[in-house]
Every structure is written in C-alpha cells, then in structure tokens.
N, C-alpha and C positions, 0 to 999 in steps of 0.2 A: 508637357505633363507626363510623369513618368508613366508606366503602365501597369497592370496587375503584377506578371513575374516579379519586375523589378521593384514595387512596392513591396512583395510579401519576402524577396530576398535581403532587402532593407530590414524588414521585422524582424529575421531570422537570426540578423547581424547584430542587430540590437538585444534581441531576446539573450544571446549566448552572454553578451556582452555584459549585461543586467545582471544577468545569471549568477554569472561567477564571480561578480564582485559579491553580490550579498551573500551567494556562498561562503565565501569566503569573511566575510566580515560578519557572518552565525557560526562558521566552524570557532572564530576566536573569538566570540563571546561565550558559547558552551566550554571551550577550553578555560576561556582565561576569567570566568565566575568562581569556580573553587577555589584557585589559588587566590584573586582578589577577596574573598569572604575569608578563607583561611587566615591569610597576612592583616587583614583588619582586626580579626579575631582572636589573632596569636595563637593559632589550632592550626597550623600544616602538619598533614598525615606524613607517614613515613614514604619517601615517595618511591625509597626497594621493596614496600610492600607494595605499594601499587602497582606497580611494574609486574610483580608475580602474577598482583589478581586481574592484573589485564592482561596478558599471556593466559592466562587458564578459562577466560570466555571472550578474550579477544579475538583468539582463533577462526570459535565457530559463528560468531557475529563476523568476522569482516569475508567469509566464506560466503553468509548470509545476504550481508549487503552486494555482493557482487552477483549473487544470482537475483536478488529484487532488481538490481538495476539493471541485468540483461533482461530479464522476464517484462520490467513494467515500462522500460524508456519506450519500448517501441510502440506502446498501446496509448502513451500518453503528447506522445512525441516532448520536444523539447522544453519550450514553457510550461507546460504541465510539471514533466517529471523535474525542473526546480523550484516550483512554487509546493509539489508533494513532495519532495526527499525535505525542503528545508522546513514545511508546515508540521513532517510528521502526521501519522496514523491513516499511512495511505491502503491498509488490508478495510478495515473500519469505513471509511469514508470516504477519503479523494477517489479510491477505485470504483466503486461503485457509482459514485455521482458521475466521473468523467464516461463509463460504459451508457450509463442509463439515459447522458444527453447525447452521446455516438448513435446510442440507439433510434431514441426521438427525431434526430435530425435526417439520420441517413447517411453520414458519411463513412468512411471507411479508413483501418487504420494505415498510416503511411501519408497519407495525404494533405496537403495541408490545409484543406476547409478544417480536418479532424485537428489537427495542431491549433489553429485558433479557437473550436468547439471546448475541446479538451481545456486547455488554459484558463480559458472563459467560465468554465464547470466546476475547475478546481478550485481558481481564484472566488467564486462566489460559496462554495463551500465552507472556504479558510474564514472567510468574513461572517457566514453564520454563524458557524463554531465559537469564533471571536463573543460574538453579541451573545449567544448564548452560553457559556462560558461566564459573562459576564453577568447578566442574569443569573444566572445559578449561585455564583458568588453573593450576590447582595440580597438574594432572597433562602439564602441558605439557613438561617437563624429559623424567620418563622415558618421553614417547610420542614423543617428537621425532626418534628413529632409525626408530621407524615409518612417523611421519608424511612423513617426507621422503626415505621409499624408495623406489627409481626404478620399483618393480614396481606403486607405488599412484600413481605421478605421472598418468597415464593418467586413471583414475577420480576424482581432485578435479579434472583440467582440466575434466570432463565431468558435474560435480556441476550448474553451475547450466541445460545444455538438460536434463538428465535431470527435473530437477525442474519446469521449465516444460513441458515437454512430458506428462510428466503431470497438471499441475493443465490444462493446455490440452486434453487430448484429453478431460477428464471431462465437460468443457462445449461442444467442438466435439460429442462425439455426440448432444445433444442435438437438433440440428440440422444436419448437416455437410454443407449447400446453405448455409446463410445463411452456418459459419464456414468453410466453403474460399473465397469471391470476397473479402473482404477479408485472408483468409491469402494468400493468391497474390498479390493487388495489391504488398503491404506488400513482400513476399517478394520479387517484382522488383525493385521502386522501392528496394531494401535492395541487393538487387545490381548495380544498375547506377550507384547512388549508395551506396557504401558510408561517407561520409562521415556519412550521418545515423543511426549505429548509433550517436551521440555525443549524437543529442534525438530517443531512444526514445520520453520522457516527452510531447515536443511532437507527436509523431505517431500518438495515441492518437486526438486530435481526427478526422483524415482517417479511420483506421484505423474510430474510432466513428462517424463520419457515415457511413460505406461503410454498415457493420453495420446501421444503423438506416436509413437510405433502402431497403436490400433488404427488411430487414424489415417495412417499413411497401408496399411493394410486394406483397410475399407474402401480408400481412394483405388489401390489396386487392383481389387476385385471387382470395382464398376467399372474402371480401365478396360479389364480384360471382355465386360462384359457390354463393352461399349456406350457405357451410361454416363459418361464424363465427358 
C-alpha cells in the first residue's frame, strides 16, 4: 500500500494533469463562443478592430492577470488556483471562502493539508454559486417587484463596501499598524486621483510593496530588539 507522501504526490500529478486539460478546453470554449455565435448569425466583427481594442486594455489586463496569479497561486496552492482562475470571481468569493477554511482548520499556506483544504473550499463554493445562480434565475420573474424596490435600492448599492469591509477588517485586526499605512496611502492616492479606481487590480503591486516593506521593517526592529 502506497503511503502518505506518495499518495498526495499522485494527487498532485493528477491535480496539474486535470488542470490543464480543462483549462484548456474553457480557454477554447470563451475563445471559440463569439466567433461560433457570430458565423451562425452572419455578424463577425471586424476582427482589425478587435485587435486595436484588445491591444488598448489587453495590456493592462494580462499585466493584471500575472500579478493575481503570482499574488494568489501561493495562497491557494494548485487545485484551488485552477478550480478559481477557471470558475472566475476569485477577489468576491473563492478568496475569502479558501482563507476563512485555512483559518477554521489551522493549516498553513505552502502545505499541503492547505492544498487539499483550499480545493476542497473553493470546489464547494463553485458549486453553491452554481445552485444559487440557478435559483436566482427561476425565481427572478416573481422576486423582481422586490428586487427593484426603492426601499432596498439603498442596500444593493452598498452590497459590494459592506462585504469588503468585512472580509477587510477580519485581517486588518490582525495587525492594524501594518494594515492602516497602506489603507491611508491607497485611500489618498484614490482620492486625489480618482481615475485609478478603474486598475484596482494594477494597484495591488504599490498597495503590496507598501505592506511588505513595513512589514519586513517591523520584523527588523523586533530582530534587533530580540523579539523574533
């Protein structure tokens, strides 16, 4: 009977394995939907305009996707981060679900208890989302006088700070010296330049260098003061 190591190196083999075939076969189904719906419809866009307008926010998206995917692969380890890059709306949801069962259990990121944890978290997310999603859909007819009453207008404008603000304040206490100097910084540089509320995504880098220069500051000063 095999043993532990070599059962979760099997997983591992497997996981990449799985991985990237379905990546692969959702990269060519988002690719190859337009142009199928197009050709059926006899409406293919001009595709040197498309070219332009993916060169002019191609750029700062694929800049984007390379710091998500340095920033989150390591938190999510490897089933995770293809079950979240291919499910989509991993700032929203897979991130928080996979932290807040890291948390609950106790493992730690790199690991691989956390790598099954993680997968395990995201894969049951994906699946709720699913069912409720679907839900939403067949009950959307008779909730729709609800939904679009002026007394709950209010409350979905203020759906998405209420929810950052809670997944934010669970991890600013953690530390809330290291997470107020790069909340304030951000927070200025947002108001005095409100234009870059448009590359949130690009602004993780400064926001994380901030983060982690103090932090590695902080680490030093206890260093020296022999608290580490």
């Amino acid at each position: 009977m095999e043993n532990r190591e070599q059962a979760l190196e099997r997983y591992m083999k497997n996981t990449h394995r799985l991985g990237r075939a379905v990546s692969m076969v959702t990269l060519m189904l988002l690719l190859g939907a337009p142009f199928m719906i197009g050709a059926l419809l006899g409406a293919m866009p001009d595709l040197g305009a498309v070219a332009r307008g993916f060169v002019s926010v191609g750029l700062v998206w694929t800049v984007s996707s390379v710091v998500e995917f340095l920033v989150y692969t390591p938190m999510l380890g490897a089933g995770g981060s293809y079950l979240a890059f291919i499910t989509g709306n991993l700032i929203n949801m897979k991130i928080p679900c996979a932290m807040n069962a890291k948390d609950i259990v106790g493992t730690k990121s790199g690991t691989r208890e956390n790598e099954i944890i993680s997968t395990l978290s995201i894969a049951t997310s994906s699946l709720v989302t699913i069912l409720v999603l679907a839900a939403g859909v067949l009950l959307l007819t008779p909730l729709r006088p609800v939904l679009q009453s002026p007394r709950l207008a209010p409350a979905f404008a203020n759906v998405v700070p209420a929810l950052f603000g809670a997944m934010g304040y669970k991890y600013y206490r953690q530390n809330l010296r290291l997470a107020a100097v790069p909340l304030v910084i951000m927070s200025i540089l947002f108001i005095l330049a409100p234009g870059l509320t448009s590359s949130t995504s690009l602004m993780i880098i400064p926001s994380g260098a901030i983060a982690i220069g103090l932090a590695w500051l902080i680490y030093r000063k206890h260093q020296k003061e022999g608290r580490v």
